[in-house]
C-alpha positions in Angstrom: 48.5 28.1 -86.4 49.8 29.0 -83.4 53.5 28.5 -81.8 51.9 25.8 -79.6 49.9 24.1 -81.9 53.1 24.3 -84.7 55.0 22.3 -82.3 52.8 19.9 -81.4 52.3 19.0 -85.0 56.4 19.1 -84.9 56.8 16.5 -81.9 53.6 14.4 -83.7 55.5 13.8 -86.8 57.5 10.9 -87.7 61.0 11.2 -86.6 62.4 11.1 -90.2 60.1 14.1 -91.4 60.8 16.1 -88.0 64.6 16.4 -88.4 67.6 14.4 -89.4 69.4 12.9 -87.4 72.4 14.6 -86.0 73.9 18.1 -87.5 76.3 18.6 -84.5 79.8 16.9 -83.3 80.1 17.9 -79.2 83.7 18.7 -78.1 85.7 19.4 -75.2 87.8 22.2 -74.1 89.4 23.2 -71.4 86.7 20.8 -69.8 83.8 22.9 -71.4 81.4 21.5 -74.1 81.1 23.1 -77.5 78.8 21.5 -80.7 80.8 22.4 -83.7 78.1 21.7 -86.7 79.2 19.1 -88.8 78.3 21.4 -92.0 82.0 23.4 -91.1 83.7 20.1 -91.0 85.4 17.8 -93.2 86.9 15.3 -90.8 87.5 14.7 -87.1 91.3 13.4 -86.8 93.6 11.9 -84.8 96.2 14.8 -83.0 99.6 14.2 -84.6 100.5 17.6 -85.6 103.8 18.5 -85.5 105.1 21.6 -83.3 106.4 24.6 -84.6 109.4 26.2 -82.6 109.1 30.2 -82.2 105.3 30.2 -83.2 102.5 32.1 -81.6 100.9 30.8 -78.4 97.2 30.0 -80.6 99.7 27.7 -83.2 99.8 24.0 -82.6 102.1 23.3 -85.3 101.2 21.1 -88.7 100.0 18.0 -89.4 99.5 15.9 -92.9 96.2 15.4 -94.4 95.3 13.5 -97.3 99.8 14.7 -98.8 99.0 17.5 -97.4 100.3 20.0 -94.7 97.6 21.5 -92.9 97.9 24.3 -90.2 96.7 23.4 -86.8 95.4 26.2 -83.8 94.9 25.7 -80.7 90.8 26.6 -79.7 92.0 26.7 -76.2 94.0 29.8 -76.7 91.8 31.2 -79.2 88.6 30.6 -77.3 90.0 31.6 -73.7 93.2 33.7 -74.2 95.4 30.5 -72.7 96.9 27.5 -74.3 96.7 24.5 -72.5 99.7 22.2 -72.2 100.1 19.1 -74.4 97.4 17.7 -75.7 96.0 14.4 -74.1 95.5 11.2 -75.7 92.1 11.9 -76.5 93.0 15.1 -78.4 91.5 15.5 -82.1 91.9 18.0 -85.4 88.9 19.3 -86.6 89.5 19.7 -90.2 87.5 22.9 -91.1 86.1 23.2 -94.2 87.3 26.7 -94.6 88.3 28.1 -98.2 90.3 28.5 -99.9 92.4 26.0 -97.3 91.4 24.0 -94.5 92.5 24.5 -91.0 92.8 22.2 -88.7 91.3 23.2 -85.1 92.8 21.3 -81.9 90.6 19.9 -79.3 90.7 18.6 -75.9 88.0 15.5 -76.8 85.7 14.8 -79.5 82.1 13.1 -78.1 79.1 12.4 -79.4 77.0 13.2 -82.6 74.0 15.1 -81.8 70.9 17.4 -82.9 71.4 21.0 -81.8 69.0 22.7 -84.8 69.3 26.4 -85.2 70.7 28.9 -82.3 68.0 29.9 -80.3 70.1 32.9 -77.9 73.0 35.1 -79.2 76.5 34.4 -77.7 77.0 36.0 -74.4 80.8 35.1 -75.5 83.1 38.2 -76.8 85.0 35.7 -78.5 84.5 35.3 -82.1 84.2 31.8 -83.2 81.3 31.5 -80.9 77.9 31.7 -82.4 75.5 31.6 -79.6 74.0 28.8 -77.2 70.8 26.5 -78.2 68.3 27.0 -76.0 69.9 23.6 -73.8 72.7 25.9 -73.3 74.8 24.6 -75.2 77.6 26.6 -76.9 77.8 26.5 -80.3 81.0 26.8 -82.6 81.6 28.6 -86.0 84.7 26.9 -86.9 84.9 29.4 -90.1 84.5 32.8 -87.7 87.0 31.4 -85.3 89.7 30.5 -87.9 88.7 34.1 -89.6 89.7 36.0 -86.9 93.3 34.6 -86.0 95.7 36.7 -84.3 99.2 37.2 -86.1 100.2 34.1 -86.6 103.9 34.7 -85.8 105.3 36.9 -83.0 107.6 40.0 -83.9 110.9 39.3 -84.4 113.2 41.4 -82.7 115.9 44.1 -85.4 119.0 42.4 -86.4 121.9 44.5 -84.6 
């Protein structure tokens, strides 16, 4: 069977058997759109971290989850090099299942659920956390590469005299 005639039989089958329904969450940031598979997730939530004085520019500060405190970055700083100011209203935590700890990932704006399947194109992105683009275009996040690759979490403090 050929690629054409594999994907016909793909498109001809029932919608159930041809894929489920949504593996993908799209977000915004920095007025770009990301799908961040729903896999590396275990809940979309509210912004209400709490801001930590003296803390790196990719730090948003904590926020409780669940009686628990949970470290939030910022995927504007570590995606672009910048952090954004405050977060809007529509701001959300993703709450990546990374282990042995989550890690809560800030975002501009959390849309819709959506099918993005497998990466078709390797990222054209130097930025880790950035898997590659589906063949829409669309940029795909790996919450667990981006949280991996932190920078130092806390600037240098300067000698004591």
């Amino acid at each position: 069977m050929n690629r054409l005639e594999a994907r016909a039989a793909e498109l001809a089958a029932p919608p159930r058997a041809q894929r489920p329904a949504v593996d993908a969450v799209l977000v915004t940031v920095r007025g770009e759109t990301f799908a961040a598979p729903l896999r590396q997730l275990r809940a979309v939530l509210p912004a209400a971290f709490t801001p930590l004085p003296l803390s790196a520019p990719h730090v948003a500060g904590v926020q409780p989850v669940r009686g628990s405190l949970v470290g939030v970055v910022r995927a504007d700083a570590l995606l672009t090099g910048q952090a954004g100011g405050s977060p809007g209203p529509l701001a959300r935590v993703l709450l990546a299942a990374t282990q042995p700890e989550p890690c809560g990932v800030l975002v501009d704006a959390v849309g819709e659920l959506v099918w993005v399947g497998d990466v078709a194109f390797a990222s054209t992105f130097g930025t880790p956390g950035v898997s590659g683009r589906t063949a829409d275009g669309l940029a795909c996040l790996d919450l667990e590469t981006l949280v991996r690759h932190l920078p130092g979490a806390w600037p240098a403090r300067p000698p004591d005299p």
